[in-house]
N, C-alpha and C positions, 0 to 999 in steps of 0.2 A: 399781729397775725404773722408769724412764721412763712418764713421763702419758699420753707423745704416740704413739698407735700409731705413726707413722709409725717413729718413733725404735725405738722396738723391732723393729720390722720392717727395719730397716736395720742394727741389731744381730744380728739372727738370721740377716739374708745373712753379713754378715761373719765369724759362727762357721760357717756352712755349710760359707762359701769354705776359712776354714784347718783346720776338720777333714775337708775331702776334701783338703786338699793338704798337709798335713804328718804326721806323729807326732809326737802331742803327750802318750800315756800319760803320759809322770812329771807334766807339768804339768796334766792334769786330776784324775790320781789325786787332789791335793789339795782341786782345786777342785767337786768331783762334787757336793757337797751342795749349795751353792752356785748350780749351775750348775742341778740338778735343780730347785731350789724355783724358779727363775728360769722356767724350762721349765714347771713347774706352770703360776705365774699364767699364763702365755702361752695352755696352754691350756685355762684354767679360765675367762680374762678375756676374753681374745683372738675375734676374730672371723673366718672365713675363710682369708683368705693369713696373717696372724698364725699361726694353729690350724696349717698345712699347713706352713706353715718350722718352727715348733715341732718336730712330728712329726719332719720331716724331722732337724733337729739332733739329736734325741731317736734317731733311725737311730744319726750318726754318731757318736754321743757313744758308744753302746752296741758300735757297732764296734773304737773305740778303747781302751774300758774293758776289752774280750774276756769271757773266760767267765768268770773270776773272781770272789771274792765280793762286789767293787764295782761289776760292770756287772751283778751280779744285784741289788743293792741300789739301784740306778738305775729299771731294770725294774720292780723289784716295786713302787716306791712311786709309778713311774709308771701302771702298769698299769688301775687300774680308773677312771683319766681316759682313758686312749686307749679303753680298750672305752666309757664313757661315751659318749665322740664317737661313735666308730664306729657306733651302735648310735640316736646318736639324728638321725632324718630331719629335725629342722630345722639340721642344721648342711649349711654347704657341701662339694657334691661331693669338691671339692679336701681339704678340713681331712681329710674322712671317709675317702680313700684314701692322705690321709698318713699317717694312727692306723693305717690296717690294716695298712701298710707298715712303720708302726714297729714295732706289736705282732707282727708275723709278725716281720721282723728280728731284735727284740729276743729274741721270744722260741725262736728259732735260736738265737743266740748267750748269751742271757746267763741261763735261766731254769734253774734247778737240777732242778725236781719237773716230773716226765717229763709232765703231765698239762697 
């Protein structure tokens, strides 16, 4: 993971771009954990537009993974960082409606316990 916000945030457009534009299931299946801890620091470290493409990738990733035991596995170890943002009033607007948009997403799609 890159020093330079800038570089991260230009890495997180470019996974934005190819997980709305391709299917890439078999090649993330592998790379999920990876991807997720990547996804953590972003928005554990991350500031703002950082936090809000985060989220955002953190949607499609969980799109892509579907309902399975790896886009649940994705979800759950991301979950109480999105509610974290969501939940806390010094973060920006934008980060704050990306988490909620993921957590709603995500957890449409990938959460097992009905609850």
């Amino acid at each position: 993971l890159s020093r330079s916000a800038k570089t991260r945030q230009a890495a997180l457009q470019s996974l934005r771009l190819a997980l709305s534009s391709k299917t890439l299931s078999e090649f993330l299946l592998e790379r999920r954990l990876t991807l997720s801890d990547s996804l953590e620091k972003c928005l554990k470290k991350g500031k703002g537009e950082e936090q809000a493409l985060a989220g955002t990738v953190l949607t499609l990733l969980c799109l892509q993974m579907g309902s399975g035991p790896e886009g649940e596995e994705v979800f759950c170890s991301l979950k109480p960082l999105l509610v974290s943002i969501l939940t806390d009033s010094t973060a920006s607007p934008s980060a704050r409606q990306s988490c909620a948009t993921a957590l709603g997403m995500c957890c449409y799609i990938a959460a097992a316990d009905l609850e």
